[in-house]
C-alpha positions in Angstrom: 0.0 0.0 0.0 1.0 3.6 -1.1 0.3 6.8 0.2 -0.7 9.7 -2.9 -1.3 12.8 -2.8 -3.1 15.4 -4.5 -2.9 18.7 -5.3 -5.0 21.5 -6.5 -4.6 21.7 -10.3 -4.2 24.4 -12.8 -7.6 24.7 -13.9 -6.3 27.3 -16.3 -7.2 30.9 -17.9 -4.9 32.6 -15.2 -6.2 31.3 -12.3 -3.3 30.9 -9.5 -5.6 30.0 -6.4 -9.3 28.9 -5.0 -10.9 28.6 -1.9 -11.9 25.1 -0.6 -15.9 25.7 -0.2 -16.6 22.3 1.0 -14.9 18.8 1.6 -16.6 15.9 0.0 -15.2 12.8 1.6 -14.1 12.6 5.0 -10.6 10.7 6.7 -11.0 6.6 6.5 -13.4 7.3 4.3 -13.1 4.5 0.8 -13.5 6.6 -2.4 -13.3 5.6 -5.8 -11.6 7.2 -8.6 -13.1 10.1 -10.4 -14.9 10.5 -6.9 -15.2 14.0 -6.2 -13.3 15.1 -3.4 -14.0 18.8 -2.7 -15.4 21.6 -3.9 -13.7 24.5 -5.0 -14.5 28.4 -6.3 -12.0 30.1 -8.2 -12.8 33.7 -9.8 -14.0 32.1 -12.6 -16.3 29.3 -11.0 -17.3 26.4 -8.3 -15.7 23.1 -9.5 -15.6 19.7 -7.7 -12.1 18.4 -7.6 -12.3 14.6 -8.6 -10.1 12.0 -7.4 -7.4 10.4 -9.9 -6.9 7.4 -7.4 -9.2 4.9 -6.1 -8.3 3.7 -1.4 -8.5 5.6 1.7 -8.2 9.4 2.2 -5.6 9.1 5.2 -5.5 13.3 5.8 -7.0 16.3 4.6 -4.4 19.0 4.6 -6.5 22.3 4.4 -9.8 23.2 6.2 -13.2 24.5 4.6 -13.0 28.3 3.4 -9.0 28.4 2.9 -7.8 30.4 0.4 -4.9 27.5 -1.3 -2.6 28.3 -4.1 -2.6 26.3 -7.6 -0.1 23.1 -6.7 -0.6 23.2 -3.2 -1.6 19.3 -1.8 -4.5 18.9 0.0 -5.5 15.4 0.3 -3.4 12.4 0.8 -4.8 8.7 0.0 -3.5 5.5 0.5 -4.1 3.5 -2.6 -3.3 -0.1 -3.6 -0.3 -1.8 -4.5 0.4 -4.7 -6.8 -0.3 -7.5 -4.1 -3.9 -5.9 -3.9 -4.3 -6.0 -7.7 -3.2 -9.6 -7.9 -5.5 -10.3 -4.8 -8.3 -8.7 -7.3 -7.6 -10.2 -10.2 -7.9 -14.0 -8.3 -10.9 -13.2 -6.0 -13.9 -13.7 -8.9 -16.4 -12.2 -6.6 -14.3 -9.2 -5.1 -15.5 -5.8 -5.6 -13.2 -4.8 -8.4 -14.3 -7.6 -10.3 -18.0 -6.4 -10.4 -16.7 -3.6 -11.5 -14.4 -5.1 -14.0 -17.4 -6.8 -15.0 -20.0 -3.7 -14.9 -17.2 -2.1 -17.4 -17.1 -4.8 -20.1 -20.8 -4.6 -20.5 -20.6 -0.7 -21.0 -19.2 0.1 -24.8 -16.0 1.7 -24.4 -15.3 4.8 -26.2 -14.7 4.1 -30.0 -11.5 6.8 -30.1 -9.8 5.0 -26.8 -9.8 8.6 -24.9 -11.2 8.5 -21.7 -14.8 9.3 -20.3 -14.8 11.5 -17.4 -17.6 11.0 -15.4 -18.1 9.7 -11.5 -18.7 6.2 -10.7 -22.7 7.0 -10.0 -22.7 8.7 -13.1 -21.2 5.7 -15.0 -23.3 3.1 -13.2 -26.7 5.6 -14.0 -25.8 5.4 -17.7 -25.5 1.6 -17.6 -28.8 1.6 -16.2 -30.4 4.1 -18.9 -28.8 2.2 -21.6 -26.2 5.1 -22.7 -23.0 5.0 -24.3 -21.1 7.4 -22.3 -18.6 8.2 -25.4 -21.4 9.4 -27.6 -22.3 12.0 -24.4 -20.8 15.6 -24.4 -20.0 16.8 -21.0 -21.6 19.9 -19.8 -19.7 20.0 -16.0 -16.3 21.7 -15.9 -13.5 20.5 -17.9 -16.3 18.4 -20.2 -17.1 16.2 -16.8 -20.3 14.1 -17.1 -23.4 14.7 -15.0 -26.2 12.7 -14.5 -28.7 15.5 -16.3 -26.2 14.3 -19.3 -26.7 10.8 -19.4 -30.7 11.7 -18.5 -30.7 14.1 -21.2 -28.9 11.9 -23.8 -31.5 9.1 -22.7 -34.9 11.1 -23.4 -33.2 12.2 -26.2 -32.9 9.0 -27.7 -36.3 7.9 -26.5 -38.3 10.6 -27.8 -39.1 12.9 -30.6 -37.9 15.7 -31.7 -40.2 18.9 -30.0 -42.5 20.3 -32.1 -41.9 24.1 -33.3 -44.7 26.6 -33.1 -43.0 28.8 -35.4 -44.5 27.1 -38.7 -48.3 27.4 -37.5 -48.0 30.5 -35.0 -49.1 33.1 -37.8 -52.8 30.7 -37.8 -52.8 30.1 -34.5 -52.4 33.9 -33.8 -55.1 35.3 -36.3 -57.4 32.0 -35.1 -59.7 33.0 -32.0 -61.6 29.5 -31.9 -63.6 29.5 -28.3 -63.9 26.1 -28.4 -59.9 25.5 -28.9 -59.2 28.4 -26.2 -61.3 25.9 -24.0 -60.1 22.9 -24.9 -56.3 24.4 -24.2 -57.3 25.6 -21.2 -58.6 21.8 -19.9 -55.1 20.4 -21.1 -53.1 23.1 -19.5 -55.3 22.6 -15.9 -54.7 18.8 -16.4 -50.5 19.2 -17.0 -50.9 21.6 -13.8 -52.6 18.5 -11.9 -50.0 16.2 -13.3 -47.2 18.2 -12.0 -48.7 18.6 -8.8 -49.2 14.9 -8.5 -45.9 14.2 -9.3 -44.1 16.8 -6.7 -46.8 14.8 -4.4 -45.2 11.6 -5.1 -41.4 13.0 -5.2 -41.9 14.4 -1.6 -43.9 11.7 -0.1 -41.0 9.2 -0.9 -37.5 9.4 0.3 -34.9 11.3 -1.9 -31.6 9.8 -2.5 -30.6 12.6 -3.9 -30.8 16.8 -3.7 -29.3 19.5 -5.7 -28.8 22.5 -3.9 -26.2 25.4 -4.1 -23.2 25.5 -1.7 -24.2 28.5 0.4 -27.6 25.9 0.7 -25.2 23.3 1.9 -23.4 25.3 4.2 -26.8 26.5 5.9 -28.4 23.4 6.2 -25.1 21.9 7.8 -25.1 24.9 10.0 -28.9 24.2 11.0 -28.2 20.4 11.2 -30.9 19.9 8.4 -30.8 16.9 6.3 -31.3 18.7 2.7 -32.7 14.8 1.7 -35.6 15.9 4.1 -36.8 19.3 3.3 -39.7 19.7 0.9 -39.4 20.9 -1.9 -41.6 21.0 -5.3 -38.3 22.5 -7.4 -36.7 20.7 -9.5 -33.3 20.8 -11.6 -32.6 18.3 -14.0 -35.3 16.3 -13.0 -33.9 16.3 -9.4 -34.9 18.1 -6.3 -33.5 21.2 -5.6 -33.9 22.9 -2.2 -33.6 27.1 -1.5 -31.8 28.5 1.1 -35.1 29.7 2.4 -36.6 26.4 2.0 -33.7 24.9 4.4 -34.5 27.7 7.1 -38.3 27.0 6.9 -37.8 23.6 7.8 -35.2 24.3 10.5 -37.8 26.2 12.3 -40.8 24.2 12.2 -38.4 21.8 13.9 -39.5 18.6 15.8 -43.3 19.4 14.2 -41.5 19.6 10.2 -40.4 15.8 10.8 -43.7 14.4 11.8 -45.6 16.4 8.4 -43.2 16.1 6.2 -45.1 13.9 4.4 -48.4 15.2 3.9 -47.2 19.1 4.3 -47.4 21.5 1.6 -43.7 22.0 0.3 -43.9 25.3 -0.8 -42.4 27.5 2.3 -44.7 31.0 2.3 -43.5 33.4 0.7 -42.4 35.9 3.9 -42.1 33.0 6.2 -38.3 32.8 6.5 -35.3 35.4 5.9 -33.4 35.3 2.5 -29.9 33.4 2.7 -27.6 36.1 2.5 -25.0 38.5 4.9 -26.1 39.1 8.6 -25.2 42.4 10.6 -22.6 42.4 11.8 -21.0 40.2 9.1 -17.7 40.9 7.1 -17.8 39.0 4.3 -14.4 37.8 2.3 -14.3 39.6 -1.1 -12.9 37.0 -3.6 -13.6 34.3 -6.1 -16.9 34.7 -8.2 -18.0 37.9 -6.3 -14.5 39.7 -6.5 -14.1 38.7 -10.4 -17.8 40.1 -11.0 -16.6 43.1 -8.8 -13.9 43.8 -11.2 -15.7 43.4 -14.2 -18.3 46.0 -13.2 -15.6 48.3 -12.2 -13.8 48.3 -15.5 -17.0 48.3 -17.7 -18.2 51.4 -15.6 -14.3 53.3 -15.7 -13.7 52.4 -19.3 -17.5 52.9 -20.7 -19.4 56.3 -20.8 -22.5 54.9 -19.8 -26.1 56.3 -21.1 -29.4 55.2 -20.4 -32.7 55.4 -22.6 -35.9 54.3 -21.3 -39.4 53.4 -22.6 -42.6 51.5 -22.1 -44.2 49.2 -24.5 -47.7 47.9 -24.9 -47.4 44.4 -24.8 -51.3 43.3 -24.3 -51.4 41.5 -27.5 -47.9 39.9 -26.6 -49.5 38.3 -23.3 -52.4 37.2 -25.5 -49.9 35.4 -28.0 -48.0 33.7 -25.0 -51.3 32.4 -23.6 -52.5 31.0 -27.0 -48.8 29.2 -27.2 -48.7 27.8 -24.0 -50.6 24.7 -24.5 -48.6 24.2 -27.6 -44.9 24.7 -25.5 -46.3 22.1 -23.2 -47.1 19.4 -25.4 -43.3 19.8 -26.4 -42.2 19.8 -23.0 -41.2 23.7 -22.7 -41.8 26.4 -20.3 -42.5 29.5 -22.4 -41.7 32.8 -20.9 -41.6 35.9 -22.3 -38.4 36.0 -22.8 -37.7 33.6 -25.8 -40.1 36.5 -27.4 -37.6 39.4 -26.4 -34.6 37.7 -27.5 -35.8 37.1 -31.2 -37.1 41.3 -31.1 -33.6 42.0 -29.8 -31.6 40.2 -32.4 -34.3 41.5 -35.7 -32.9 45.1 -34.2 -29.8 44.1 -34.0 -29.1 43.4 -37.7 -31.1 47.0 -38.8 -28.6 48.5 -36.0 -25.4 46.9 -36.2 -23.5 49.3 -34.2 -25.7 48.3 -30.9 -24.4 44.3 -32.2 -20.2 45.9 -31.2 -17.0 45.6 -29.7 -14.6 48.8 -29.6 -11.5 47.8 -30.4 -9.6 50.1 -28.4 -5.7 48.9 -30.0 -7.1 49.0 -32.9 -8.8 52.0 -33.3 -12.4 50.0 -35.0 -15.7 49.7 -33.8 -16.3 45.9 -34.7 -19.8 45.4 -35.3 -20.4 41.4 -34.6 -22.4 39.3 -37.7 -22.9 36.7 -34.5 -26.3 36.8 -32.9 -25.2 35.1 -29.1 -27.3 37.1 -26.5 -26.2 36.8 -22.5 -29.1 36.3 -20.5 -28.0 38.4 -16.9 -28.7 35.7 -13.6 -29.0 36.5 -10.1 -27.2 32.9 -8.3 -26.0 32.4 -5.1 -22.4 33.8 -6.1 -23.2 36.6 -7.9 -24.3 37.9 -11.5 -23.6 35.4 -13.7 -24.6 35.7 -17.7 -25.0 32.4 -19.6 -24.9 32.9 -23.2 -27.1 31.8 -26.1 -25.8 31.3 -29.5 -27.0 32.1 -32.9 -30.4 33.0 -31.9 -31.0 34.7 -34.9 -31.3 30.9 -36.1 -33.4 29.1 -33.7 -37.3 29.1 -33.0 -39.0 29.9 -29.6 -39.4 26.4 -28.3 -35.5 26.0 -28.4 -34.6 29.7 -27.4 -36.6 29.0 -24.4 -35.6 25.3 -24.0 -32.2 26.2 -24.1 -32.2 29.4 -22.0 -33.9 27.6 -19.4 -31.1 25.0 -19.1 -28.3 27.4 -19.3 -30.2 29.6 -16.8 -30.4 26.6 -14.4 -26.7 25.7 -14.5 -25.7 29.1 -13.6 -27.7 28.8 -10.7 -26.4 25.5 -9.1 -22.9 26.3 -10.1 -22.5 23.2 -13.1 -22.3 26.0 -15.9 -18.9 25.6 -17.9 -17.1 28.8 -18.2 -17.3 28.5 -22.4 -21.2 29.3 -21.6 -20.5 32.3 -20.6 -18.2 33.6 -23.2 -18.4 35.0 -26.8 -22.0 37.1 -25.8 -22.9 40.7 -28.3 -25.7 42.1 -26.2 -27.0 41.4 -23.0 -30.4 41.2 -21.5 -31.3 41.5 -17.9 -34.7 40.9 -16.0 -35.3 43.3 -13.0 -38.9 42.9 -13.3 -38.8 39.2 -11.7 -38.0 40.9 -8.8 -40.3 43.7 -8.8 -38.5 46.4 -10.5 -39.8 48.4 -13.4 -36.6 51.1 -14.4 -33.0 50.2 -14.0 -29.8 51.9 -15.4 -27.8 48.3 -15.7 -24.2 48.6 -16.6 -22.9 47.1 -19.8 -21.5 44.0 -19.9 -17.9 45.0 -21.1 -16.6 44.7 -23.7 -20.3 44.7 -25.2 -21.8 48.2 -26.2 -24.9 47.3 -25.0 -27.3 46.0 -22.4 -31.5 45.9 -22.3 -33.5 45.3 -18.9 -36.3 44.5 -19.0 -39.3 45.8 -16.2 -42.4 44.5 -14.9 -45.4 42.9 -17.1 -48.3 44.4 -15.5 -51.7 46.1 -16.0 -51.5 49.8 -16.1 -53.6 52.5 -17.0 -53.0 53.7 -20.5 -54.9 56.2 -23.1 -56.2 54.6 -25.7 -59.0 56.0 -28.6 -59.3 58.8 -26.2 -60.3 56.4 -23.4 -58.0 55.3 -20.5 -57.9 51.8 -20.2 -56.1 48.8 -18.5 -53.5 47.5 -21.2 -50.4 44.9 -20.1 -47.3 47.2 -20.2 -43.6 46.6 -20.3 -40.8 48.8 -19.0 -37.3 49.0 -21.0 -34.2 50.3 -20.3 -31.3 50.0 -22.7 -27.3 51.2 -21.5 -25.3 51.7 -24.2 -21.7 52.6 -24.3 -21.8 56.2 -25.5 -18.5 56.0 -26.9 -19.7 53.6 -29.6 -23.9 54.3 -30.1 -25.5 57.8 -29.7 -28.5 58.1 -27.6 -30.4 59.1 -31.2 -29.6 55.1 -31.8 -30.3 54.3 -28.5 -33.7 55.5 -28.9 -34.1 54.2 -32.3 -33.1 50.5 -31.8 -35.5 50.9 -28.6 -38.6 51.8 -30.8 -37.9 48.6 -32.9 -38.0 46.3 -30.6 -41.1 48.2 -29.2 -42.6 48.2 -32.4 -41.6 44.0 -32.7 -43.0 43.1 -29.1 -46.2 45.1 -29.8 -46.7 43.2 -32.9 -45.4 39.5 -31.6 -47.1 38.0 -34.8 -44.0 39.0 -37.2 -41.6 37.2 -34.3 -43.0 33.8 -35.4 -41.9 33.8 -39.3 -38.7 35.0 -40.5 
């Protein structure tokens, strides 16, 4: 027997150090290899550390929230020699030979390069049925997750989602009663479905929960058992549990273990604090916060900012999405309105190039972008994060919102590769989820350009001399006034007004 040790790689891109969030194993613990071991937060983002050898962890050599240099060791493990191999090798019914055996009936990769993946992972693919070298990885350094091999599975086993975009010009103009009815029925009876299910997901024990490492922390801190709270969220087609969720439960205490199964998982809204600093608190500034830090400071001292703001009627818009719904559902997509901004955006972006930039400062050029790939701004646990979607000037509103949706929830529980978040021309941030209507947001260097987007709500407005209630929608665009006037500003604002009060022309090209 040999003792190893590990060290925390070069993850690359600059980065000389990370703090250790959160151990994964524990000393005498058995791990296998590609086991992850820890998790670490860099500037750039939270990545579990896998294990390249398969025995004991014998000593852990840093402590949770230590801020440890690139090449620094911080786990030792005493792995197996040759006598324990040849031990293996005779002993038919030993561990390693199931697994031996496990392996030879997965297909191994046609190139000979090596899958990275975690044994769970591995052994949930065997059970789906999936070749793990036909599966792109979408965890850091192309790792494999199980919402992968899941993904890869209904993909094989389904078809293809249908695209409203062919019939939404009939389906807009087409005001059948009896259809609006009929929709409605389907869409109460997906709404019962999905309740029933969350029913049956919390009423039987969860092997499994995703939740963000500030979750983690607070429900070790509360000595909750994450596998117990509630939850109706899901990410992946796991449950995921809020920091707010975790602190609900924690109080209801000795009474939350003897409902839990018949409560209803949703906490109330006000019932319990959001995670977040306490007073009194002094918070380390570093990793994902001090990077996004940095970013906003050099975007605001290098770009003259300018804001323009507007309000856009967008009653026939709200109409459109209900109309769509029942169709996004059959195909297994949530349909926001978001999808429908993203296609105005990028139709305004080719009549206004300029707003579609990069300044070249070395240079001397304004580089106007013939790439469509819009950042969609999310509030996570660490910070402002903005996943990117490409091409969008190509793709329908089933897969804009498909796609967003899956970026959006990687950013959130920390899986998103850093490639996701590169290569974005414009940016578009929601302030309205929260309650906001006006913002001044600050551009998303080195972008020209960034749109937020208010509330949707019923407000009073004049129309044929009448005032009436019409479903409204607060912009505000930033722009880098070094590179587009506020006369552009204005006018690449009125076209996407004029787009999202007429969402018929988003649906044909």
């Amino acid at each position: 027997m040999t003792v190893e040790t590990f060290k925390l790689p070069d993850v690359g891109e600059g980065v000389a150090e990370g703090e250790l969030v959160r151990w994964l194993v524990e000393v005498g613990e058995a791990i296998e290899e590609d086991q992850p071991l820890a998790e670490v937060e860099t500037d750039k983002a939270l990545v579990d550390l896998p294990s390249p050898f398969e025995g004991t962890v014998t000593e852990r050599h840093v402590e949770e929230g230590e801020m440890v240099p690139v090449g620094t060791v911080i786990v030792s493990v005493e792995v197996g020699g040759e006598d324990a191999a040849a031990d293996a090798e005779s002993d038919p019914a030993s561990p390693d030979a199931d697994a031996e055996a496990d392996a030879e009936s997965t297909p191994a990769p046609p190139t000979g390069g090596r899958v990275f993946a975690p044994p769970s992972t591995r052994r949930l693919a065997r059970e789906l049925g999936v070749d793990l070298a036909r599966v792109d990885g979408s965890g850091p350094s192309g790792r494999l997750t199980d919402a992968d091999v899941r993904a890869a599975a209904e993909r094989a086993d389904a078809p293809a989602p249908r695209s409203v975009d062919a019939s939404a010009t009939s389906v807009v103009q087409e005001r059948d009663a009896a259809t609006d009815e009929e929709a409605h029925r389907e869409s109460a009876d997906a709404a019962t479905g999905a309740a029933t299910a969350a029913d049956r997901m919390e009423s039987a024990a969860r092997d499994r929960t995703l939740a963000a490492p500030a979750t983690r922390r607070l429900a070790d801190d509360l000595g909750v058992d994450l596998d117990a709270v509630p939850t109706d969220e899901t990410r992946d087609g796991e449950a995921f549990v809020t920091p707010a969720m975790v602190r609900a439960y924690a109080e209801r205490g000795d009474e939350a273990e003897a409902e839990a199964g018949t409560a209803d998982p949703r906490p109330e809204p006000t019932a319990a604090p959001a995670e977040g600093p306490h007073p009194g608190d002094r918070i380390p500034y570093r990793g994902v916060r001090r990077a996004i830090g940095q970013q906003m400071e050099r975007s605001k001292y290098t770009a003259p900012h300018a804001t323009h703001t507007d309000e856009v009627d967008v009653t026939r818009l709200v109409e459109t999405k209900a109309e769509l719904d029942p169709y996004a559902d059959e195909a297994g997509v949530s349909l926001t309105y978001l999808p429908f901004v993203m296609r105005a955006v990028t139709r305004a972006l080719r009549e206004f190039p300029q707003v579609n930039a990069s300044l070249d400062e070395e240079a001397e050029e304004i580089v106007c972008h013939d790439d469509y790939n819009l950042g969609v701004a999310t509030a996570t646990d660490a910070g402002l994060m903005v996943p990117v979607v490409e091409d969008v000037d190509e793709k329908g509103l089933l897969d804009l919102a498909a796609e967003t949706a899956a970026k959006v929830d990687r950013a959130r529980d920390r899986s998103i590769a850093r490639e996701e978040m590169q290569g974005g021309t414009f940016t578009i941030t929601n302030v309205g989820v929260i309650g906001g209507e006006y913002a001044t947001p600050i551009v998303n260097y080195p972008e020209v350009a960034i749109l937020a987007l208010g509330r949707i709500a019923e407000r009073p407005r004049v129309v044929d001399g009448e005032v009436v209630p019409r479903h409204t929608l607060p912009l505000s665009l930033s722009v880098d006034h070094r590179v587009v006037d506020g006369a552009v500003a204005a006018r690449f604002t009125n076209r996407v007004m004029e787009l999202l009060r007429s969402p018929a022309r988003l649906l044909v090209d």
